[in-house]
C-alpha positions as CSV (number, residue, x, y, z in Angstrom):
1,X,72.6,69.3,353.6
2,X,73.6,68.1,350.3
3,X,73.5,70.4,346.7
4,X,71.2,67.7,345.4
5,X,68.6,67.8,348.2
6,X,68.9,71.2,348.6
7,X,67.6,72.2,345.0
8,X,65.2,69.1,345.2
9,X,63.7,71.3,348.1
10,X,64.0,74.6,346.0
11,X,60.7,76.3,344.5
12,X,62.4,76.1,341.3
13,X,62.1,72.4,341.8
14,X,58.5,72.1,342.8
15,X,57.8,73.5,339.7
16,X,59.3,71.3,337.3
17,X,63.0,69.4,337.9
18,X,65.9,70.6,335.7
19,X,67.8,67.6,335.0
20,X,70.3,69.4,333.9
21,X,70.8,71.2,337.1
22,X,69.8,68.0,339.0
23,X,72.8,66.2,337.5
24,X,75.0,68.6,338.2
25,X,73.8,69.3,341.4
26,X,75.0,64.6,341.9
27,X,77.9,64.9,340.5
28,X,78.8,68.0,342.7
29,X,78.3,66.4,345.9
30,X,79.9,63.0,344.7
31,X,83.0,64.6,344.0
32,X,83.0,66.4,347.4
33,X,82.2,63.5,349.2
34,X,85.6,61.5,347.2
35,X,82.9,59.0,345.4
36,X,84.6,56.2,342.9
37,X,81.0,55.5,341.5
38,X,77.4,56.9,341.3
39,X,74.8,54.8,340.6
40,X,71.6,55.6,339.6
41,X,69.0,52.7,339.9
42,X,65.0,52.4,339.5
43,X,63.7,50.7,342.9
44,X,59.8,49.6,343.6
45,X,59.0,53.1,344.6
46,X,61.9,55.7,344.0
47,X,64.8,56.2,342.1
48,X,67.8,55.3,344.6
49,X,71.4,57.1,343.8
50,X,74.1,55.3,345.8
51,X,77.8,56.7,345.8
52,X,80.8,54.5,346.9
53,X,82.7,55.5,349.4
54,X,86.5,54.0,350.1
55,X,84.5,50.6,347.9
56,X,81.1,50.8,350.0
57,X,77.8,51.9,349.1
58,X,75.9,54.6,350.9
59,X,72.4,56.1,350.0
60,X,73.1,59.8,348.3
61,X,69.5,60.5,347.7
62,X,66.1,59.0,346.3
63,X,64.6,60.1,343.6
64,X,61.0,60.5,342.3
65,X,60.7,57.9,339.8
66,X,58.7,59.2,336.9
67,X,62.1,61.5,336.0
68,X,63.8,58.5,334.9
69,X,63.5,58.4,331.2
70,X,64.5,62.7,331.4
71,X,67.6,61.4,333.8
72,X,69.1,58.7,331.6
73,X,68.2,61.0,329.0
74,X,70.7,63.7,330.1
75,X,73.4,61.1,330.7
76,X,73.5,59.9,327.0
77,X,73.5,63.2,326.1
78,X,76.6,63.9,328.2
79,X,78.3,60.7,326.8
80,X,77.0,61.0,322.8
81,X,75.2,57.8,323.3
82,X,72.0,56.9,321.6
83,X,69.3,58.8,323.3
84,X,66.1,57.1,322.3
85,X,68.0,53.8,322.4
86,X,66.8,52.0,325.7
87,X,66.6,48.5,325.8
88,X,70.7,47.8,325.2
89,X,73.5,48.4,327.4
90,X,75.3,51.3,326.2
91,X,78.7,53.2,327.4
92,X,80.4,56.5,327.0
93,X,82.8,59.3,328.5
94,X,82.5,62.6,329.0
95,X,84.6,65.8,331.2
96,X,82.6,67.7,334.0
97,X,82.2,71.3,334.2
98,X,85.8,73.5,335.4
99,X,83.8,74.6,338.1
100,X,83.5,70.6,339.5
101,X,87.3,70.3,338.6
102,X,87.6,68.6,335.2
103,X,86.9,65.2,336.5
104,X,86.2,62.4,333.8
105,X,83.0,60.8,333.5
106,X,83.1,56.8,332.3
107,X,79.0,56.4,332.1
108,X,77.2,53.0,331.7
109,X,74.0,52.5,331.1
110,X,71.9,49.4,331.3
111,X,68.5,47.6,330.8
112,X,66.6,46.6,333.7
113,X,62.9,45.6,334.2
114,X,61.9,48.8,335.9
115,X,64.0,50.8,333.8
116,X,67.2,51.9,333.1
117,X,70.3,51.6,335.5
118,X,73.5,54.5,335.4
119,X,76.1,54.2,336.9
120,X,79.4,56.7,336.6
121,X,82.6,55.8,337.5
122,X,84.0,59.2,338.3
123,X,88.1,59.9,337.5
124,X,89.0,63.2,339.6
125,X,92.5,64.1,338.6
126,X,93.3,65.4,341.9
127,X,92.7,62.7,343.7
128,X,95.3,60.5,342.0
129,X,98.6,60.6,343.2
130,X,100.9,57.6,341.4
131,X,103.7,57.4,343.7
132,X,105.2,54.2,345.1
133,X,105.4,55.5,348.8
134,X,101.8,56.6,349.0
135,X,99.8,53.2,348.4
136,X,100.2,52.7,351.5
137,X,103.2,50.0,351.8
138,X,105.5,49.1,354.4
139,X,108.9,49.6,354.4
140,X,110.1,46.3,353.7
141,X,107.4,45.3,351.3
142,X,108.2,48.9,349.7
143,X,112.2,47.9,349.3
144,X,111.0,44.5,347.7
145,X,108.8,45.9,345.1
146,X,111.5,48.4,344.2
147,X,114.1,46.0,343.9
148,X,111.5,43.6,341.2
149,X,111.2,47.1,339.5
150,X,114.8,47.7,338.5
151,X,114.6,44.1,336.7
152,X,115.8,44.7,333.2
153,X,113.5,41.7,332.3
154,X,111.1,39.3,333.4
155,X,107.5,39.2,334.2
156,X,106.0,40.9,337.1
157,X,102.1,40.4,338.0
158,X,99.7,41.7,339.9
159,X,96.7,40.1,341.2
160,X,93.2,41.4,342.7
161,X,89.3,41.7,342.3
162,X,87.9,44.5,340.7
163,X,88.5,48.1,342.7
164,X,91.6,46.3,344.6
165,X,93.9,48.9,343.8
166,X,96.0,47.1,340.8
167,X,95.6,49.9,338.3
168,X,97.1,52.7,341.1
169,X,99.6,50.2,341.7
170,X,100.8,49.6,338.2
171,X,100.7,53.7,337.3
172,X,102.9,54.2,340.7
173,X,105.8,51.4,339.5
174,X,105.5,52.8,335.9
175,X,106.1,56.5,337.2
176,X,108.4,55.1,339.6
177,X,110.4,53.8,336.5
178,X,110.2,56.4,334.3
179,X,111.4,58.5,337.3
180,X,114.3,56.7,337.8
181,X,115.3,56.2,333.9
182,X,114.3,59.4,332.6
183,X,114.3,59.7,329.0
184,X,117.3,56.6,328.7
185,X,114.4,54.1,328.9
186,X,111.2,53.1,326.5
187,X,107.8,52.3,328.0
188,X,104.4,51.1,326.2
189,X,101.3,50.4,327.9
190,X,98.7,48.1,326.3
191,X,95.4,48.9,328.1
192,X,91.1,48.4,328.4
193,X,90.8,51.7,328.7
194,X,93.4,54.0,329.3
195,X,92.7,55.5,333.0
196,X,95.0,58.3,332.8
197,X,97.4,59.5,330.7
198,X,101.2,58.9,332.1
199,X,104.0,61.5,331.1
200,X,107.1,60.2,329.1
201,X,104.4,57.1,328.3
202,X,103.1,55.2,325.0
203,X,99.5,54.2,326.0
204,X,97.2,52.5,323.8
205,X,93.6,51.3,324.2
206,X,92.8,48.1,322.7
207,X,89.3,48.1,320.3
208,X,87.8,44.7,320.1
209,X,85.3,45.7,317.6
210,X,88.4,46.3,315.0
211,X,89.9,43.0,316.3
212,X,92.5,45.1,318.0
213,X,93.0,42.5,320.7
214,X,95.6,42.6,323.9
215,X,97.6,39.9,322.0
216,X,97.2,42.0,318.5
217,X,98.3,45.2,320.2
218,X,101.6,42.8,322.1
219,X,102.6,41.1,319.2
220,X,103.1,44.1,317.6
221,X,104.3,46.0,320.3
222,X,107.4,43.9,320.3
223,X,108.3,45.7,317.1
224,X,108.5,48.9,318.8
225,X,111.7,48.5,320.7
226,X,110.0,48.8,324.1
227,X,112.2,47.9,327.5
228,X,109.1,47.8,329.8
229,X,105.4,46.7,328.8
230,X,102.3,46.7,330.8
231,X,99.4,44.6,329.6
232,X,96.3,45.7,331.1
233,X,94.8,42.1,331.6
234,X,96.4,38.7,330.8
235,X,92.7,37.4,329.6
236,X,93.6,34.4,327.2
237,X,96.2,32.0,326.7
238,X,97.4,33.1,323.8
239,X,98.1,37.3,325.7
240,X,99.7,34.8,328.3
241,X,102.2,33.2,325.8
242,X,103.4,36.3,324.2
243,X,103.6,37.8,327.5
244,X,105.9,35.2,329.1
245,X,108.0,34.9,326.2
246,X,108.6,38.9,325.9
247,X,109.7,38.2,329.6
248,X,112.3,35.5,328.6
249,X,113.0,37.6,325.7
250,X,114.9,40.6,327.8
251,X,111.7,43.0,328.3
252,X,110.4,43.9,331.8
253,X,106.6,43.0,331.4
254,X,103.9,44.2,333.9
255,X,100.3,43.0,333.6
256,X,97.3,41.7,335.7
257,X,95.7,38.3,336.4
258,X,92.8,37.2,338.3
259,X,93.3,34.8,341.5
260,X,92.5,34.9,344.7
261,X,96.0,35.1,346.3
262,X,99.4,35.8,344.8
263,X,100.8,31.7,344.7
264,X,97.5,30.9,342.9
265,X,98.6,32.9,339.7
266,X,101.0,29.8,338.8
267,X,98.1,27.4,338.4
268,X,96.0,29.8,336.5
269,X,98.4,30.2,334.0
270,X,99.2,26.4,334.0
271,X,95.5,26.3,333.4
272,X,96.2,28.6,330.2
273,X,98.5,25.9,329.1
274,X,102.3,27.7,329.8
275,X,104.6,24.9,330.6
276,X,105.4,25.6,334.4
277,X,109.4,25.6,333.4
278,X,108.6,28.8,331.2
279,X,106.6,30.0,334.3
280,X,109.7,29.1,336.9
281,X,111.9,31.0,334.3
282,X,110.0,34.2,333.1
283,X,108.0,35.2,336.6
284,X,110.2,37.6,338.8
285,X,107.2,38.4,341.2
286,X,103.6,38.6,342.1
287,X,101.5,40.9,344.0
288,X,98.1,40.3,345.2
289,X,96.8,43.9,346.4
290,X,93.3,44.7,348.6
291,X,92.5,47.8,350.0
292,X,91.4,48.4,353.3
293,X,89.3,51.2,354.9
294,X,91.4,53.6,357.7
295,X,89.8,55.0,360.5
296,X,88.6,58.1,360.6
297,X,90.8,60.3,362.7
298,X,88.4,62.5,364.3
299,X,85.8,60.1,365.5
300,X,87.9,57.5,366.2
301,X,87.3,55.6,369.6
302,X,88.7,52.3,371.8
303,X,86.5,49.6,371.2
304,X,86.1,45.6,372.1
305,X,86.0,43.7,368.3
306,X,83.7,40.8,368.1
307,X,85.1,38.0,370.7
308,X,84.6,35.2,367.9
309,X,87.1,37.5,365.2
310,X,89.9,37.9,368.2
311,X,90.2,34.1,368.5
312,X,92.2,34.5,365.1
313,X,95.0,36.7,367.4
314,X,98.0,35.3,369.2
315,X,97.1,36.2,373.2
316,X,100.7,38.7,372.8
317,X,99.0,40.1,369.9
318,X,95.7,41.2,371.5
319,X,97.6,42.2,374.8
320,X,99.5,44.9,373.2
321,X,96.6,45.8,370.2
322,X,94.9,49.4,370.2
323,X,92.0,48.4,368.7
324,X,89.9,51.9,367.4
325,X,86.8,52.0,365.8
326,X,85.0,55.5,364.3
327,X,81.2,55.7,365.3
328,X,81.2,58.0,362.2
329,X,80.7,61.8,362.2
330,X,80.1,65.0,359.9
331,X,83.8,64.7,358.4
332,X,83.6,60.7,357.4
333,X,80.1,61.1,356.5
334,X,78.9,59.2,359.2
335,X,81.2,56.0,357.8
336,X,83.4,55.7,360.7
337,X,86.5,55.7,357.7
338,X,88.3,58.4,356.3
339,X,90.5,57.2,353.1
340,X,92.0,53.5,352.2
341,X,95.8,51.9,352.4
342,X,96.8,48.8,350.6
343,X,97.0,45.5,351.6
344,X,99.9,44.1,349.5
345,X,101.1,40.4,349.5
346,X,104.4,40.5,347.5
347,X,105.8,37.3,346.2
348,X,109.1,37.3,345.3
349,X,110.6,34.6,343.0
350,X,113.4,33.1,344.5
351,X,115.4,30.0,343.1
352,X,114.0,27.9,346.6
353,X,110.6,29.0,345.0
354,X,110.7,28.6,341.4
355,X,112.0,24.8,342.5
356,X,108.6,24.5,344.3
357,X,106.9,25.2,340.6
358,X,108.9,23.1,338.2
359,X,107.7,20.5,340.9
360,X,104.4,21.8,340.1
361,X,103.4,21.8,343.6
362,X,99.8,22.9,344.3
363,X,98.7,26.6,345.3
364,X,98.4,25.9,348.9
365,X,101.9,25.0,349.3
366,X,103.3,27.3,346.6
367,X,101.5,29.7,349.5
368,X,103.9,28.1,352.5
369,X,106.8,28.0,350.6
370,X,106.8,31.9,350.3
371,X,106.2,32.6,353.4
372,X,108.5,30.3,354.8
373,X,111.3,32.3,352.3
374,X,109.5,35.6,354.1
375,X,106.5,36.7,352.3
376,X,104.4,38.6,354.4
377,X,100.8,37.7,353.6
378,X,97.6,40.6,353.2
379,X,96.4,38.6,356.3
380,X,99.5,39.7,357.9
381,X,99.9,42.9,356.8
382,X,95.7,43.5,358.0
383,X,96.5,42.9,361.5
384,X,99.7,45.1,361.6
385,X,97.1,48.3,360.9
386,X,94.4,46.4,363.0
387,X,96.9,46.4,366.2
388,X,98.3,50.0,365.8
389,X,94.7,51.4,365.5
390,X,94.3,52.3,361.9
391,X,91.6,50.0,361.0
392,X,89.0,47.6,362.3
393,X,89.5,43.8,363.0
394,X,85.8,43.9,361.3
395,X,87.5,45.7,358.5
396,X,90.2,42.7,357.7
397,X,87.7,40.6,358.0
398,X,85.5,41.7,355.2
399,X,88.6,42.2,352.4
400,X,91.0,39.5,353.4
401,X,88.6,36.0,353.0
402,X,88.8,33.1,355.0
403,X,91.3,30.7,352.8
404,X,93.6,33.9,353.0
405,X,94.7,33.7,356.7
């Protein structure tokens, strides 16, 4: 039984709800249970609080709904927001208790018509580890990546949806650097907000309202005498430019751009305008990244996937598969998964490929040209955990879409 439904249950609680006790009592067992994100949402009837789990929502508890002013109440509280303010979105921070482990609290609230909706994305220090060799990557892919790190210039992006795993992924090859160089080497960080704070790092958070912009905060970054830059996001053509050109200009520059996979990065920036010669000469590599749900090791049991998904496998590959599924238990909450491993799709920039892009060449054969020069695909990479057991066919199916295979 959880903290929250066991003080729910409590005399104290049939009496009159603390919310202050109440919220401590969600947060508690969101942290236990390794939650990314509470939210807190008025429904028809209750007050639902959902907690996401390895990127999936599960039920926590419902709520009775008349406490909902007193709960968003004790959130903007915890965040200095405007407490009697209700009907616009608002957004704060603030730490938990020591005894729930310092974790930092990113709270959003906003309008709806029953009410207001919370959610927290929760930040728990010790469950952050930013090293290369745990993401999850294999060897080769692993030896790639480090190889486009030790670049003493060009541009290196990754690519992802929201909750993909880019911001891990960009902290672990900053560490990675930093670890390698030690003091000998200069690192800035331009970011929207700063997650964590890095050792032997210059972060800064960008602040729109001051017209501190990602391109502001670049441009005058270049002043600083940095050897590696991340950008947080390359949002507008103009970031784009200055962020191509301080990779042609003998900086290593890491950012992030949305696109579905990692060849289709190429025509989004042509879409921003960059001439695709300064995009053939400036991009060193791409990475699209997913993250994938692993079976849970104690529950975990032989199973027959879905006949119409194991029409996508080779006859040799479903002859020697071990496929395992988890019918979920006490220690994966019922879930069936137990933690999450990336699916990375590293593009590496050869001269057969950059050819391919001054020819401007469409994303779909950008795509075959690097795996013909061996890029292993997320598709690919999916069914090597699907076949030694570590996740479900199911599993690949729902992360890696259709056009991706």
């Amino acid at each position: 039984m959880s903290q929250t439904t066991r003080y729910l249950q409590s005399p104290e609680a049939e009496h009159e709800i603390e919310m202050g006790v109440l919220v401590d009592c969600l947060l508690a067992d969101s942290i236990q249970a390794g939650a990314s994100d509470i939210h807190i949402e008025p429904w028809e009837h209750t007050i639902v609080v959902r907690i996401r789990l390895n990127g999936v929502l599960s039920e926590l508890v419902h709520l009775p709904l008349d406490i909902m002013d007193k709960l968003s109440g004790r959130f903007k509280v915890m965040a200095n927001l405007v407490s009697y303010q209700t009907g616009l979105p608002q957004e704060g921070h603030s730490p938990t208790k020591e005894e729930l482990g310092n974790v930092e609290l990113r709270i959003s609230v906003f309008p709806t018509t029953r009410g207001e909706k919370i959610v927290v994305r929760l930040f728990d220090p010790r469950n952050r580890s930013f090293e290369l060799h745990k993401l999850g990557f294999h060897q080769d892919a692993l030896d790639k990546l480090e190889a486009v790190l030790a670049s003493p210039s060009g541009l290196f992006l990754l690519t992802g949806p929201t909750g993909s795993g880019k911001t891990t992924a960009i902290y672990s090859a900053l560490t990675y650097i930093t670890g390698k160089a030690g003091p000998s080497v200069s690192v800035s960080t331009v970011e929207d907000p700063v997650e964590f704070n890095l050792p032997m790092i210059s972060q800064t958070q960008i602040n729109p309202a001051q017209e501190f912009t990602y391109a502001k905060a670049l441009r005058s970054l270049m002043r600083q005498d940095p050897q590696v830059i991340m950008v947080g996001e390359i949002r507008d053509p103009e970031t784009a430019a200055i962020a191509v050109q301080a990779g042609l200009t003998g900086h290593l520059v890491i950012s992030t751009i949305h696109s579905g996979v990692a060849a289709g990065v190429f025509a989004r920036l042509i879409n921003m305008e960059i001439e695709p010669f300064l995009l053939a000469s400036s991009i060193i590599g791409v990475m699209g990244i997913r993250l994938i749900r692993q079976n849970c090791s104690q529950c975990s049991l032989s199973y027959d996937p879905d006949p119409g998904l194991l029409k996508t496998l080779k006859p040799e590959q479903i002859e020697k598969a071990d496929f395992q599924k988890g019918p979920g238990c006490t220690s994966c909450l019922h879930t069936g998964f137990a933690g999450r491993t990336a699916l990375p799709e590293l593009l590496v920039a050869d001269e057969t490929f950059r050819d391919a892009v001054l020819e401007k060449r469409p994303t779909r054969a950008l795509h075959q040209v690097a795996v013909e020069q061996g890029m292993e695909t997320m598709w690919d990479n999916g069914i090597r955990h699907v076949l030694k057991g570590n996740t479900t066919l199911e599993e690949i199916f729902r992360v890696v879409s259709m056009d991706q295979l």
